[in-house]
C-alpha positions, 0 to 999 in steps of 0.5 A, a space after each residue: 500500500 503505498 504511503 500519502 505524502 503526509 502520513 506519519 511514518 513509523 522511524 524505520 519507514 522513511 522514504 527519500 524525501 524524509 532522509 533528504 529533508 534530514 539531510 538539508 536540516 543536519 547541514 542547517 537547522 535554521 533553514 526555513 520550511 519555504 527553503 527546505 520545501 524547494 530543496 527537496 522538491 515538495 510543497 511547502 505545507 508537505 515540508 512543514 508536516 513531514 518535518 513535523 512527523 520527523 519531530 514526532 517519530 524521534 527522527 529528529 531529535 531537536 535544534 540546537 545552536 552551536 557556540 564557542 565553547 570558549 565564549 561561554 568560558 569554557 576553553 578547555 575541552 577533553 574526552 574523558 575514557 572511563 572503565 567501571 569497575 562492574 558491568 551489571 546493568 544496574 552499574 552501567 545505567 546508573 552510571 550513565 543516569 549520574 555522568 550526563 548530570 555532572 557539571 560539563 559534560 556535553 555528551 557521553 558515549 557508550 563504548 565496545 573496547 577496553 574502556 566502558 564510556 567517554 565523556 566529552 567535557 569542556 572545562 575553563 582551565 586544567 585546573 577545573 578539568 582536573 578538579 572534575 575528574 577527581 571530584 566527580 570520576 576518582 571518588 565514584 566507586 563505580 569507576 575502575 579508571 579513567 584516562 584524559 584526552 585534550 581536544 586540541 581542535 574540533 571540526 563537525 562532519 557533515 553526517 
């Protein structure tokens, strides 16, 4: 049966003109619907409900803007590996639960390899960064280890 233009898809049944319209909002979520519309060859009206479906089935997961980590005064940036010390359910959720908390901390990310989780942090000096590892990482006794990389440059791909 085929899909109406306007249906609300389930996530897993996107059509090309879903993955295109997420394509053009990956590279600029602020583009407007009429702009968007054009670019992907549909009405301006389908856009706007198929990015509105796209919003509803967790396709996309919000905008945002992208600052300067340093103008906000948080020069500093590190990719904080972590290994528990158990890896029981409980023990890796509630460790995720507390990490995406703690003060800094942009994104985590569950990992395959010797370490369990990273955690990308900005920080305003080494001194912070340092204080944030012994004062929210060291002291966790779900945390086996950890092991700190600066970022020295950041660049987004386009994917």
């Amino acid at each position: 049966m085929p899909v109406a233009p306007n249906d609300v898809r389930p996530f897993g049944a996107l059509d090309d003109t879903d993955r295109a319209i997420l394509a053009e909002l990956a590279a600029d979520g602020r583009l407007p619907n009429n702009a968007l519309a054009e670019r992907v060859g549909v009405a301006p009206s389908t856009c706007l409900t198929r990015t509105r479906a796209l919003r509803e089935c967790g396709a996309i997961r919000g905008f945002h803007a992208e600052v300067d980590p340093a103008a906000v005064g948080l020069p500093l940036q590190a990719l904080v590996s972590v290994r528990l010390a158990a890896h029981e359910r409980a023990a890796v959720d509630a460790f995720r639960a507390r990490s995406v908390r703690l003060p800094g901390v942009v994104s985590v990310f569950h990992v395959a390899g010797a370490e369990d989780y990273v955690l990308h942090v900005r920080a305003a000096s080494g001194d912070a960064l340092r204080d944030f590892v012994l004062d929210h990482l060291a002291v966790d006794p779900a945390v086996q280890h950890t092991q700190t990389s600066l970022i020295f440059e950041q660049a987004r791909g386009m994917g």
